[in-house]
C-alpha positions in Angstrom: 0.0 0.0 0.0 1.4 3.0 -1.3 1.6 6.1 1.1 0.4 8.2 -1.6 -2.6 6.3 -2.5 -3.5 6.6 1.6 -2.9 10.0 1.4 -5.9 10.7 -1.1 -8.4 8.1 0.8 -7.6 10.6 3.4 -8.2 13.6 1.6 -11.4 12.1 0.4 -12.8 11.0 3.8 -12.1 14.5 4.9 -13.7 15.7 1.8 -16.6 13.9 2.3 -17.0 14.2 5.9 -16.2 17.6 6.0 -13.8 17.1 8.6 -11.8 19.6 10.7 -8.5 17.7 10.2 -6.0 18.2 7.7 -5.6 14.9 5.6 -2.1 14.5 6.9 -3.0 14.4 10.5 -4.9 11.0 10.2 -2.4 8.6 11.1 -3.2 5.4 8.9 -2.8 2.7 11.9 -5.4 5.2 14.2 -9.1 4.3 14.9 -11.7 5.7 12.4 -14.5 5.2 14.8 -15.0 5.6 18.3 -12.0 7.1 19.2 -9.2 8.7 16.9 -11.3 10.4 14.3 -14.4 10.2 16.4 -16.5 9.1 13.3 -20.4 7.3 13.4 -22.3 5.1 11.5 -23.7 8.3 9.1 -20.2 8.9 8.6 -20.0 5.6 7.2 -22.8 5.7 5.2 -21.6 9.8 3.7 -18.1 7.8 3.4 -19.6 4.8 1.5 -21.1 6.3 -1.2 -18.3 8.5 -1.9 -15.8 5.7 -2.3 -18.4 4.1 -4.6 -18.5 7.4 -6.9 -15.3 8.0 -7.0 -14.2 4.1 -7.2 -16.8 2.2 -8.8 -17.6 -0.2 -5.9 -20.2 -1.3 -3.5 -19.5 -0.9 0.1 -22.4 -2.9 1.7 -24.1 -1.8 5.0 -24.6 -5.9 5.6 -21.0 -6.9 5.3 -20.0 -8.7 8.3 -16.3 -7.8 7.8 -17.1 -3.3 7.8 -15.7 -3.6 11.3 -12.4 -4.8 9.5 -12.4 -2.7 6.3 -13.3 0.9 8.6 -10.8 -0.2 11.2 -8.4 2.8 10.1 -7.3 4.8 7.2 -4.7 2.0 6.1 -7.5 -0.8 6.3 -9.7 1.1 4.3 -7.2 2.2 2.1 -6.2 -1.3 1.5 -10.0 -2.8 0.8 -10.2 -0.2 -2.2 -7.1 -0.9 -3.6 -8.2 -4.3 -3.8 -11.7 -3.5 -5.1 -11.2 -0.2 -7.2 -12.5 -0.6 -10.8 
């Protein structure tokens, strides 16, 4: 995983979320949820749809593995590289 392609995952959960971070403060190992970026499940749903626009893929709300995928930036980051049309 390419810090680079982190990097924009980061700017576009920002983006989308309209966070007050800068994308270079979100450490890719730190928590998305709960603590560290303090996000919620409507952040999840904001963030889902824009990583479906802007990479072609289906995150599902049912997928028994989200807990995994929106563990951190790097986690995320990784599931769309692998998934990225």
């Amino acid at each position: 995983m390419s810090e680079r392609f982190e990097k924009q995952v980061a700017e576009l959960i920002v983006d989308a979320l309209n966070l007050d971070v800068e994308p270079e403060d979100i450490r890719p190992e730190e928590p998305m949820f709960g603590e560290g970026l303090g996000l919620d499940s409507i952040d999840a749903l904001e963030l889902a749809m824009a990583i479906s626009k802007k990479y072609g893929f289906q995150l599902r709300s049912d997928d028994g593995d989200n807990a995994n995928i929106f563990a951190s930036l790097r986690s995320l980051s990784a599931h769309i590289a692998e998934n990225a049309k």
